[in-house]
N, C-alpha and C positions, 0 to 999 in steps of 0.2 A: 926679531929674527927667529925666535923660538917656535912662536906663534906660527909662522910659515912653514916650518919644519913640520912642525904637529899633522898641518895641514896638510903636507904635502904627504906625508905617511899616513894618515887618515883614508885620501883617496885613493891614495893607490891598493891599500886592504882592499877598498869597495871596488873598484876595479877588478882586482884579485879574486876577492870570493864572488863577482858576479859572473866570471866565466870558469870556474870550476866546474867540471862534470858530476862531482857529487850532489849537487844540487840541482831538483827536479823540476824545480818552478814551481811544486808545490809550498802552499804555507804551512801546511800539517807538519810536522817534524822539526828537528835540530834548524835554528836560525845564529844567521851570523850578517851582523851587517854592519854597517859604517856609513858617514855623508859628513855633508859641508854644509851650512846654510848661516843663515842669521838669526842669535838669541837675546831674550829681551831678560837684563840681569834686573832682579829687583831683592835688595837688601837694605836693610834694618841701618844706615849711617848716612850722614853728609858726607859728599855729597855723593856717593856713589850709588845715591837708592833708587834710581833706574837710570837705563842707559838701553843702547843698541848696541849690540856685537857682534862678531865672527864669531861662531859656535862650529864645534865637531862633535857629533856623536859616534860613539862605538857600543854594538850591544852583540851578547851572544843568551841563547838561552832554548827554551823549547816553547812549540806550540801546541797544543792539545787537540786544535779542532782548526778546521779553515778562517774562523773566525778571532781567534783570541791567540796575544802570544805573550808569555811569561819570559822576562832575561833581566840577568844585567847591565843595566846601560850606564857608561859614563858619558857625562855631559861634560865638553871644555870649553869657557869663553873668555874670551880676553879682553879689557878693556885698556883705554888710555887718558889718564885722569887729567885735566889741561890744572887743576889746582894747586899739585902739589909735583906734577913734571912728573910721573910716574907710573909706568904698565904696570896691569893687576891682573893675577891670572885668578879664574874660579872654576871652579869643578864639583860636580856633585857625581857619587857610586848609586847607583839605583837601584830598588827593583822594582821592575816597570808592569806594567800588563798594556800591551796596542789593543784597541778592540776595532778590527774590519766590518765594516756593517753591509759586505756585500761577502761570501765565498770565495770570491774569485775578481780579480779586478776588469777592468775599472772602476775605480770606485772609493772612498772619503775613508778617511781610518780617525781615531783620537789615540794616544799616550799618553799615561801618566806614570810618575814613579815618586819615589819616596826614599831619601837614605843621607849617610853623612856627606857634609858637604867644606870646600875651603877656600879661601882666600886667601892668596900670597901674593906680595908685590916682588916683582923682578929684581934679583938681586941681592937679596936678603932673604935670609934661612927662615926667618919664623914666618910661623904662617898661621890663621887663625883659623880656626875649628867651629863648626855647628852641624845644624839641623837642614835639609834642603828637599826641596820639591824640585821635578819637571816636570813639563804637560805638553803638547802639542797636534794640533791638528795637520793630517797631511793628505795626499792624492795622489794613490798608486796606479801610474801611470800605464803599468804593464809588469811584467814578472820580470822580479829583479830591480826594478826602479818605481820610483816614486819620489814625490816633491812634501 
């Protein structure tokens, strides 16, 4: 249920800052974005050391040039373990660089970021701490969206 929640305040940010008037359709400048999609978890234990998931990203940060953008992004995804009856939430704090290999879309982007990362299972306070990466390639479909 949490996981839905997440989701559902996720989109509606994207929603939100996609029709603000502050925002010019340019890339250059102040970014703030958010989305829903599907993330591929891959960690270091049994049996959790890959899986498919419901991911939400959230990122705020700046761009420098039409091409390149620096923020930090959290990444949340959730899993549900069938071995041990138990949802697992993970998240990693980024800082990211997208790089557009076009100006102006349409047109292919790549991500990556770099930062702490954690694992918690629902229900119980501790949570485990490390190291984490995200990456992703994507297709901006138009200003303001993309897949």
């Amino acid at each position: 249920m949490k996981l839905k929640a997440c989701a559902v305040v996720c989109l509606s940010v994207f929603l939100l800052a996609s029709q603000l008037s502050a925002f010019d359709g340019q890339r250059k400048g102040f970014v703030l974005g958010a989305g829903l999609g599907v993330g591929y978890l891959a960690a270091h234990e049994y049996p959790l050391d890959r899986a498919w998931s419901p991911a939400a990203i959230f990122k705020i940060g700046y761009a420098p040039s039409s091409t390149l953008e620096i923020s930090y992004t959290f990444v949340a995804s959730g899993v549900y373990a069938i071995y041990d009856d138990a949802d697992y939430f993970f998240g990693v704090n980024a800082i990211a660089l997208t790089k557009y290999f076009k100006p102006e879309g349409p047109g292919f982007f790549i991500m990556g970021g770099i930062g702490p990362a954690f694992k918690s299972e629902m229900g119980y306070p501790r949570s485990d701490t490390g190291f984490g990466f995200v990456g992703g390639v994507g297709y901006e479909l138009g200003k303001h969206w993309s897949l």
